[in-house]
N, C-alpha and C positions, 0 to 999 in steps of 0.2 A: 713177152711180146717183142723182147727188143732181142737183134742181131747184132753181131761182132762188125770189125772194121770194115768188112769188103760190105756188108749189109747197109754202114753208116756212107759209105761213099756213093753205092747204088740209089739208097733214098733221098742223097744230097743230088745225083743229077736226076732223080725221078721228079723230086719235088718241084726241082729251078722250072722242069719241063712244065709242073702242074702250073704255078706261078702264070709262065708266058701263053700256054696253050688254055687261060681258062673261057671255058664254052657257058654254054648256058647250064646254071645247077637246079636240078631239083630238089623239092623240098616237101615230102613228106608230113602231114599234119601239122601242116599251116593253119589250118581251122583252129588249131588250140593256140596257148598263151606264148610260148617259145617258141616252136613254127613259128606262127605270125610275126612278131620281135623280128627273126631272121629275115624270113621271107621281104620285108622292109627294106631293111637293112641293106641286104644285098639288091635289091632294086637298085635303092637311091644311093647304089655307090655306082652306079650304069650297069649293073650285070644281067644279063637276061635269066629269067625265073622262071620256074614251072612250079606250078604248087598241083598236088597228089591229094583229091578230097571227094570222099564218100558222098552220092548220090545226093543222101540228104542233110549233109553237113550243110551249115552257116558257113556260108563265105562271105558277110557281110564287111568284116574285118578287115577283108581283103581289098573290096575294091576302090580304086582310085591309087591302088599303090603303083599298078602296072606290073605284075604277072601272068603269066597265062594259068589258068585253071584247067585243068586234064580231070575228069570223072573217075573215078577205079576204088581198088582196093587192096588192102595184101593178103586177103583172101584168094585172089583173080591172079593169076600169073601172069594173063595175057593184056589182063591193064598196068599192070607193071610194066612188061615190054614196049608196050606204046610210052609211057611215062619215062622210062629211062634215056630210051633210042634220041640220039642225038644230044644228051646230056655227058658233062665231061666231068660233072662233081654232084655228088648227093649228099644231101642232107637226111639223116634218119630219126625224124622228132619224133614219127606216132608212135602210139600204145597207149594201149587200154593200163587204166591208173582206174584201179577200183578196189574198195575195202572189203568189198563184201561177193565178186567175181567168182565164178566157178573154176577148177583148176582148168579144166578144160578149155572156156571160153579165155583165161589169162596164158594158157599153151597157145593156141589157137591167132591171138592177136599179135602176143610181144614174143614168140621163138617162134614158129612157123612163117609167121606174117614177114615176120627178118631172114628167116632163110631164104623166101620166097622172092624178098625185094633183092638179094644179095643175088642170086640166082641171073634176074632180071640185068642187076648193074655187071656182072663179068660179060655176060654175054653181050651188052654195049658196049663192054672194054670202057668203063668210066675210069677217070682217072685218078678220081679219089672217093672214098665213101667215110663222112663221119656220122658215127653212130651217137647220138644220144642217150646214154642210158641216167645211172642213179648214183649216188651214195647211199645207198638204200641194200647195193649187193651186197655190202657188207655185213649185213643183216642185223644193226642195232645192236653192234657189244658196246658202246658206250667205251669210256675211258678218252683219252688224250691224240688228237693229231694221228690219228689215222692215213697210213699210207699205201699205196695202189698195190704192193706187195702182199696186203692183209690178205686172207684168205679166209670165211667163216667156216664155222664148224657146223651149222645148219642154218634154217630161217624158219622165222614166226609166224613167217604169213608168206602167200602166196603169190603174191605184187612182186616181193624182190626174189623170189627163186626166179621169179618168169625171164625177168630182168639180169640176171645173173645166166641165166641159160642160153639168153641173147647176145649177149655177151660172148658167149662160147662161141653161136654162129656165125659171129663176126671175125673172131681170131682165127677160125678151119676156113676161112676164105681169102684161098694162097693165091688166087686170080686178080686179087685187087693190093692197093694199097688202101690200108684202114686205117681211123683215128677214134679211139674213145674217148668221150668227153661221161665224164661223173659229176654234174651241180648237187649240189647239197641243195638247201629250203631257195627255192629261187620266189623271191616274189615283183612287185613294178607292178605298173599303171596297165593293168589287160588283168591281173591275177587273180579272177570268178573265182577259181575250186580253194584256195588259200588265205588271201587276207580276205578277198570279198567274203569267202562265209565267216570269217574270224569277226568280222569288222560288221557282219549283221546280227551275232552271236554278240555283239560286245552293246551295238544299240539296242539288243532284246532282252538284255541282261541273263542271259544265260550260256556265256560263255567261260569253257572250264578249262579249268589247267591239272597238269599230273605234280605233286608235289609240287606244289605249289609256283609251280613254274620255274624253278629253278635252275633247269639244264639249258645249256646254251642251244641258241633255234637253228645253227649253222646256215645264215643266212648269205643267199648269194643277189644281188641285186641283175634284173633280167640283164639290163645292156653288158654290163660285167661279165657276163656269163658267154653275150653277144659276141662281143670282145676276144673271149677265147676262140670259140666260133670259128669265127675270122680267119683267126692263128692259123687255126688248125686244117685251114682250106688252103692254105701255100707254104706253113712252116715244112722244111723239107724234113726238118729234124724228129715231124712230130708222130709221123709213119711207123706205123708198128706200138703205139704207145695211149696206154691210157692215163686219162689227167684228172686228180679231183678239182673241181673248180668252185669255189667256196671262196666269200668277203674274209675271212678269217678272224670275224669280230666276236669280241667276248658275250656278245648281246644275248641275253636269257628271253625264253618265252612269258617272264614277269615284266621286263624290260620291252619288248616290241608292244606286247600286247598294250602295256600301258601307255607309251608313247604314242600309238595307234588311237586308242581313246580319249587321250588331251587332242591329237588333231581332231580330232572328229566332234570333239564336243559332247562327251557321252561318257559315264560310270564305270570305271576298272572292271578287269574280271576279279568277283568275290568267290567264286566257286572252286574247289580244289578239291580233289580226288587221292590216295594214294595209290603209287603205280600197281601193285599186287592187287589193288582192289580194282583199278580201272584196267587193268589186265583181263580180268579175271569176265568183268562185266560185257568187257571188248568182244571175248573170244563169245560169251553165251549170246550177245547181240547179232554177231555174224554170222550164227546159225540158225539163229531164228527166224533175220530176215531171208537167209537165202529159201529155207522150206515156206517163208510166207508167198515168197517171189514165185516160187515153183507151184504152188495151190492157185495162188490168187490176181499174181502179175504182177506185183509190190513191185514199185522203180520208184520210189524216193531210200535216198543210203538212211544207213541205220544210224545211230545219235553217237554209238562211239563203237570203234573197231580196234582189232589190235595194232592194226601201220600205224591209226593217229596216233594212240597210246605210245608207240615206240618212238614216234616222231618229235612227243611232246614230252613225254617221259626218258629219252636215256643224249646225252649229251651227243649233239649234233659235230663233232671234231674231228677236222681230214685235215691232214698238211699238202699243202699245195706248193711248194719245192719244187717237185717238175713239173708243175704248170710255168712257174717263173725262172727255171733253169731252163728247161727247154724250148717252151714255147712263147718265152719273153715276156709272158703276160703278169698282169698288175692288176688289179680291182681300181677302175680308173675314177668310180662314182662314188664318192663315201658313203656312208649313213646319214646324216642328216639332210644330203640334199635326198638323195634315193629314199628317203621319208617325206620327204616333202612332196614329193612329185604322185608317190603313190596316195598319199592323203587327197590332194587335188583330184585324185581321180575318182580315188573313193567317192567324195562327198559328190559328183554329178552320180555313178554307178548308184548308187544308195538313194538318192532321190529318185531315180528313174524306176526302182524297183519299188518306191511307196508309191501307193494308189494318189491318194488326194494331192503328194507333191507334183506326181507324173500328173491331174489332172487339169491342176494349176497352171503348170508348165505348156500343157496343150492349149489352155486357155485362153496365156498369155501372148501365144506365136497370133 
């Protein structure tokens, strides 16, 4: 993705242009945990916002931040166009992140849905579009500090080809200037699909780990990630390039989760699976719920699939090099406070989700 001198000179005065010319950015699946983070962010830095959110999404998250909310979809090309028009940067958070997802329906959301929105941003002549995608397109070889350069040799599941193919829509879009951002395990204080079911899995006592949790959780803390974000909205440097974005901490999934559980005041995970066998379990889980889905309408996820498996089972490790040569960035939140801060949140999120403590709480207002 990257060009020779005359390409670094052209991105150097395209960039300074994005820098002085920034207009109001959209932002794309705000409704979820990263969107939102941003969507914040750039508020309360004075920049004008749009957030992009399905009919019947939650936007509860959202309000009092001071964005505008636009109705659509990336199904819809023509709420895209409304959503773009007049916007000078976009942010691309949504996509469907499901374990158990049809190919179709994961074509459908995270490649099409991106073609469609990209479509949308040239014909606005936006001035920058950063993509959000994964470490996940790597497809879980496991091993050491993995680099943007990596290239897999297939994938295990259907989450990160989707995501890897988006990728692609992004780079064939010679109308724009692009940035990819790659976080590894992002989790903070908003983080429902992640620590929040870890951390309810850990008070219900059956939360499991893959060999015994031993592989590092490649954990990126949200602002940190934010952080990059940022970067990547005026670094001139950062056009044409993707970055893994990742804490770079040795922390193992034996290591969070327990740390998790003294905050929270609640019993270690005891449960342990080995990966060949929760492989094995993953992949007959994911087809069972999907034919339950298609008979019967099943919409709670199944108890284990193969992403988790890979997520939890093969070592979470990206080198971030050209996040911090190029795009100057740092992980500026450690771990212990970026523990702190999620626990705190935890413990209201988890009271709010028990009955008699939610009912106490009603009581007591």
């Amino acid at each position: 993705m990257s060009g020779g001198p005359a390409a670094g000179r052209e991105g150097a005065r395209q960039g300074a242009t994005d820098a002085r010319e920034l207009g109001p950015c959209l932002v794309t699946g705000a409704t979820g945990f990263i969107g939102g983070r941003l969507a914040a962010r750039l508020a309360g830095e004075g920049r004008a916002v749009r957030c992009l959110a399905r009919a019947r999404s939650d936007t509860s998250r959202l309000r009092g931040v001071g964005v505008e909310i636009l109705t659509g979809d990336l199904a819809d090309p023509s709420s895209l166009a409304r959503a773009a028009a007049g916007c000078t940067h976009v942010f691309h958070c949504a996509a469907l992140v499901s374990d158990w997802a049809t190919t179709r329906e994961m074509q459908a959301a995270n490649v099409t849905g991106t073609r469609n929105l990209l479509e949308a941003c040239a014909d606005a002549r936006v001035a920058r579009f950063v993509h959000v995608s994964s470490t996940d397109v790597y497809g879980h070889p496991g091993g050491a500090q993995l680099a943007e350069s990596y290239t897999p040799s297939g994938f295990a599941n259907w989450y990160a080809q989707s995501k890897r193919e988006a990728e692609a829509e992004v780079r064939r879009a010679d109308a724009l200037r692009t940035v990819i951002l790659r976080p590894a395990t992002v989790y903070g204080p908003g983080s429902t699909e992640v620590v929040g079911e870890i951390a309810r899995a850990l008070r219900a006592g059956h939360m499991l780990l893959i060999d015994k949790g031993r592989t590092i959780a490649g954990l990126c803390y949200v602002e940190n990630l934010i952080d990059a974000a940022m970067l990547a909205l005026v670094r001139p440097e950062a056009v044409g390039h993707a970055f893994n974005i990742s804490d770079g901490l040795p922390v193992t999934w034996r290591q969070f989760t327990d740390d998790l559980a003294v905050g929270l005041g609640c019993g270690p995970a005891r449960l342990s699976m080995p990966y060949p066998l929760a492989s094995a379990v993953g992949f007959s889980l994911e087809y069972g719920y999907r034919l339950l889905r298609s008979c019967t309408g099943l919409r709670t996820s199944p108890l284990l699939s193969r992403q988790a498996v890979q997520v939890l089972g093969v070592d979470q490790a990206f080198s971030t090099d050209a996040a911090h040569q190029v795009l100057g960035w740092e992980p500026r939140v450690g771990y212990e406070p970026a523990l702190a801060a999620t626990i705190a949140w935890l413990e209201g999120w988890l009271d709010d989700r028990t009955p008699q403590r939610a009912r106490a709480r009603r009581a007591a207002r």
